[in-house]
N, C-alpha and C positions, 0 to 999 in steps of 0.2 A: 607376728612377722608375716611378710607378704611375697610368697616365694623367693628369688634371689635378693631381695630389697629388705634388710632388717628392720624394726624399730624405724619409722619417721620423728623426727624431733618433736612432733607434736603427740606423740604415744609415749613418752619419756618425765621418768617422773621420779623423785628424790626417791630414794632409798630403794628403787627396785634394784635385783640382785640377779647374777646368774655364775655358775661355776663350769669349771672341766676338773676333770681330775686323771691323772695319767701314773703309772707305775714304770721309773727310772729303768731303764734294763743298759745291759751292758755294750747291746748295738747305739742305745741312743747316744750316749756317750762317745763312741767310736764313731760312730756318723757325723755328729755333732763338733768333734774335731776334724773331722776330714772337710766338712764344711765351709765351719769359720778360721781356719789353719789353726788355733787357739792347741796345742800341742803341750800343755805345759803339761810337767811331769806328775802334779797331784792329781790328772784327773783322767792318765793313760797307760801309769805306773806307778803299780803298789806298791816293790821295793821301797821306792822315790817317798812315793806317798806315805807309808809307813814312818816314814824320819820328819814327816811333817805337822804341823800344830793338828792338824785331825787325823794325825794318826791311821790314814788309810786314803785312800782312793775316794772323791768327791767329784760330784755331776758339776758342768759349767754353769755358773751362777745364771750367763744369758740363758744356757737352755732353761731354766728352771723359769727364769722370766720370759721365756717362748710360751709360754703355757695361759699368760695373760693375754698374747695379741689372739690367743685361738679363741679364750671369750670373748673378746671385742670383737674380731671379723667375724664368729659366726655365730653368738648367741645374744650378746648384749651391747652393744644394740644390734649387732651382726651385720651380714652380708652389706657394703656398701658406705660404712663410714672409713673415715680417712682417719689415723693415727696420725697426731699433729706432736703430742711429747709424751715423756713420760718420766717420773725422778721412781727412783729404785735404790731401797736399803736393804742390803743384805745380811738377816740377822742370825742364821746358821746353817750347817751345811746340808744337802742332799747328798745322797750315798744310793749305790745301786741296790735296787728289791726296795727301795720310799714310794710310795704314791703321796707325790704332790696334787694338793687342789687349789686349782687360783681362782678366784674369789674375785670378782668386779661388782661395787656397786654404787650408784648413780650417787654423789654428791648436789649437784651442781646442774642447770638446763638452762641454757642462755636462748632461747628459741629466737629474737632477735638477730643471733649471732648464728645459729646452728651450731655452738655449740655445745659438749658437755664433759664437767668433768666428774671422774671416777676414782671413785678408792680402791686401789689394787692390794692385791694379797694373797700371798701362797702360804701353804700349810703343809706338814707333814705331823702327822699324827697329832691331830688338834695343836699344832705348835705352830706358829710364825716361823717363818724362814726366809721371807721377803716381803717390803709392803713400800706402798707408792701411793703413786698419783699418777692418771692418766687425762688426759685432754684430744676430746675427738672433735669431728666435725660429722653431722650427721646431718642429711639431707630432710628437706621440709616437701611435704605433699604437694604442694606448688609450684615445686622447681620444675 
């Protein structure tokens, strides 16, 4: 990487990989609602949540998928590509005291195109709990 300039499309290459990994806490949650207004009762009220198919309190599934764009924007390819999509399955839940680790690695390098695409993936405790596909636009040394 080249100070604020990540990854140029021409340093990009099938299978390389980079992670974040972050530990759910109770403000992110609470932030993360005041945020997105996203208020819904399993994931601001344990009562609530208690009576729900998980049985307690769960993190917002986007926050869990915020943790993908942090490796994009600033490790793989980082600083300076554009997020153009992304598809997201969400295969179970995050709970507070998880450390989630999202997982991006290079598929796909259209250098023609500048683009590339990525296989996304969150983890909590070696488990799947989200996995995608992402599709960036990343800058070429020429431009």
């Amino acid at each position: 990487m080249f100070g604020q300039q990540g990854y140029y499309i021409e340093d990009l290459s099938e299978g390389m990989e980079a992670s974040f990994s972050k530990t759910v806490t109770e403000a992110d949650i609470v932030l993360f609602a005041g945020v997105s207004g996203d208020t819904n009762p399993v994931h601001i009220d344990e009562e609530a949540a208690k009576k729900s198919v998980f049985e307690g309190r769960i993190a917002h599934g986007m926050l869990t998928a915020s943790y993908l764009s942090t490796v994009l924007g600033t490790r793989l390819p980082g600083p300076g590509c554009i997020y153009l999509s992304q598809s997201l399955r969400f295969k179970g839940p995050v709970r507070i005291g998880d450390t989630v680790t999202a997982i991006v690695r290079v598929r796909e390098v259209m250098v023609s195109k500048k683009r590339v695409i990525l296989e996304t993936l969150c983890q909590v405790r070696g488990k799947d709990v989200l996995d995608g596909e992402a599709t960036v636009m990343v800058s070429s040394r020429d431009q």
